[in-house]
C-alpha positions as CSV (number, residue, x, y, z in Angstrom):
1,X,13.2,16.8,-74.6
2,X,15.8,15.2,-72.8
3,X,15.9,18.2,-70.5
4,X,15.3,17.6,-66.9
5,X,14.5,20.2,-64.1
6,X,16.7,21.7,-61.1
7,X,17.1,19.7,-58.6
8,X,14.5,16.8,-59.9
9,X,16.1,13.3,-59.9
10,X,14.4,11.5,-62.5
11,X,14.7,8.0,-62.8
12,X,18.6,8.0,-61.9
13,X,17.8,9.0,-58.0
14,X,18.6,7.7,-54.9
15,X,17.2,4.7,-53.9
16,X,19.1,3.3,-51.2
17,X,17.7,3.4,-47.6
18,X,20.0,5.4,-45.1
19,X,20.7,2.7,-42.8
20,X,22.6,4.8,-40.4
21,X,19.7,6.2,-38.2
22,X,18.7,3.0,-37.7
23,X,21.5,1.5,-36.4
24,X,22.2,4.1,-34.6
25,X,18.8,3.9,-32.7
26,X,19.4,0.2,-32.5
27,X,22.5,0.2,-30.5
28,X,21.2,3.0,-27.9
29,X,18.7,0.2,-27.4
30,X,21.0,-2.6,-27.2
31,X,23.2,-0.5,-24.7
32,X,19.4,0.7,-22.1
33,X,18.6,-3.1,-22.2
34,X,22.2,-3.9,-21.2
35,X,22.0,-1.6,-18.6
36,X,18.8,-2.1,-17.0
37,X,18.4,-5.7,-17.2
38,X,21.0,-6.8,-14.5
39,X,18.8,-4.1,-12.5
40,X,15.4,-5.5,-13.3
41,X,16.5,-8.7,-11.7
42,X,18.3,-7.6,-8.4
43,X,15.3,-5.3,-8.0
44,X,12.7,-8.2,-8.6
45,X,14.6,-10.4,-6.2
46,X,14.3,-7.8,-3.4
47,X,11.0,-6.8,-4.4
48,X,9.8,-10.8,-4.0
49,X,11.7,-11.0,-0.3
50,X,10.3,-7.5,0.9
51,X,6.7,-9.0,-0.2
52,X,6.8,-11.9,2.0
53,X,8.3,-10.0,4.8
54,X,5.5,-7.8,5.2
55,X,2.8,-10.6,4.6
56,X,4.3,-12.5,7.4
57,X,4.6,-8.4,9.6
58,X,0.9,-8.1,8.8
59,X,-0.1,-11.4,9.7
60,X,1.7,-11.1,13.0
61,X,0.3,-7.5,14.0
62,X,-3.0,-8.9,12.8
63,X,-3.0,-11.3,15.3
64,X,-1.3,-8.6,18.2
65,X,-4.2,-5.7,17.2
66,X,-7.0,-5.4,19.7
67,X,-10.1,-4.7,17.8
68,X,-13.2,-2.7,19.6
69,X,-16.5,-2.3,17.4
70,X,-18.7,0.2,18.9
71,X,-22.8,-1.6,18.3
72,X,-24.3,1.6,20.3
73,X,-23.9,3.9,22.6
74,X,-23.7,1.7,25.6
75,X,-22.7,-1.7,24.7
76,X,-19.4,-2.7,22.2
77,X,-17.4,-5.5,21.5
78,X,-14.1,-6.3,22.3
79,X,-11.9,-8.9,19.9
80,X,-15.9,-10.0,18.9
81,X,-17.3,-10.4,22.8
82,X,-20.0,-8.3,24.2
83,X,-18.7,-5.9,26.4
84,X,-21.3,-3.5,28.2
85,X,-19.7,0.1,27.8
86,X,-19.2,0.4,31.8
87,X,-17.2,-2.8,32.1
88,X,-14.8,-1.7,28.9
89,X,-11.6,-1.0,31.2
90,X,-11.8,-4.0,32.8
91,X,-11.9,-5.8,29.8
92,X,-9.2,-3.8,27.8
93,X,-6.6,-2.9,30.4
94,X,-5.6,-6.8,30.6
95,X,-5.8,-7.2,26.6
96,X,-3.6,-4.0,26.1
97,X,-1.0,-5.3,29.0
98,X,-0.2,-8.4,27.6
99,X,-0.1,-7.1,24.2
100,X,3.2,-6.2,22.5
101,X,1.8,-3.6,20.4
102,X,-0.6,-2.2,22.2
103,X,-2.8,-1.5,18.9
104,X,-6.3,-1.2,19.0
105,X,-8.7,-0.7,16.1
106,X,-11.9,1.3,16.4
107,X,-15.5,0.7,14.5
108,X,-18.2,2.6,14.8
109,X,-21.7,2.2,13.7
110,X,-23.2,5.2,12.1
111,X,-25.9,5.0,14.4
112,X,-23.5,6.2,17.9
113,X,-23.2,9.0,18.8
114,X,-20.2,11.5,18.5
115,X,-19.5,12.0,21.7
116,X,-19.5,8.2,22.4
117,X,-17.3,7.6,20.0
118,X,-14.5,9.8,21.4
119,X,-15.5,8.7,24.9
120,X,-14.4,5.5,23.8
121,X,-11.5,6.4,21.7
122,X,-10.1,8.3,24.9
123,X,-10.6,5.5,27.1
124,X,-8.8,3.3,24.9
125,X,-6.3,5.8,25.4
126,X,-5.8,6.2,29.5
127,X,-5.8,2.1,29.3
128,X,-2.5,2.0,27.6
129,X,-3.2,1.9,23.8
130,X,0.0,3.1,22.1
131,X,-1.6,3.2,18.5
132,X,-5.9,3.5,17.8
133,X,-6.7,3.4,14.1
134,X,-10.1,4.3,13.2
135,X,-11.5,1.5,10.6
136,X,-14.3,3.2,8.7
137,X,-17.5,1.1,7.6
């Protein structure tokens, strides 16, 4: 009666938690937050200075970008002033001269033809535009 199976413990077992694993898995913890922490903060400090540097970068090329919206196929706008499309050089070359960029952004209505639109984009071109970016919408 007494008799007890192979390998069964009974009442008499083990009942103490193996404590090892965990502390184990705790100090591989403690050693990755030791590590990366100093990181974390360097990184967020740079992160914070290289933020404001290129608010203030796009602020300032904001301000030096020449913007053309193209209304049809014969008239546009040039920083928002009507421009007829036969008077456009004479209204860019100046812009682009005193610009220190030389950037111009394009918009197109959907309503102008594609030939127009590369007209323009070329013309914008031979007047001394170093960069054109095309602005959807």
């Amino acid at each position: 009666m007494g008799r007890k199976k192979r390998g069964s413990y009974g009442t008499d077992g083990i009942h103490d938690v193996n404590m090892t694993p965990l502390i184990d898995v705790s100090l591989v913890l403690v050693v990755i937050l030791m590590v990366a922490t100093p990181m974390a903060f360097q990184s967020s400090i740079a992160i914070q200075r290289a933020a404001q540097a290129a608010r203030k970068a796009a602020a300032e090329a904001h301000a030096e970008r020449i913007e053309i919206m193209i209304v049809s196929a014969d008239s546009l706008t040039v920083n928002r002033a009507p421009v007829p499309r036969d008077r456009m050089e004479l209204t860019l070359r100046p812009l682009l001269e005193r610009s220190a960029t030389r950037m111009v952004v394009v918009r197109c209505a959907d309503t102008v033809p594609h030939g127009s639109f590369v007209g323009i984009l070329d013309e914008a071109k031979r007047c001394g535009a170093a960069d054109i970016a095309v602005v959807g919408g």
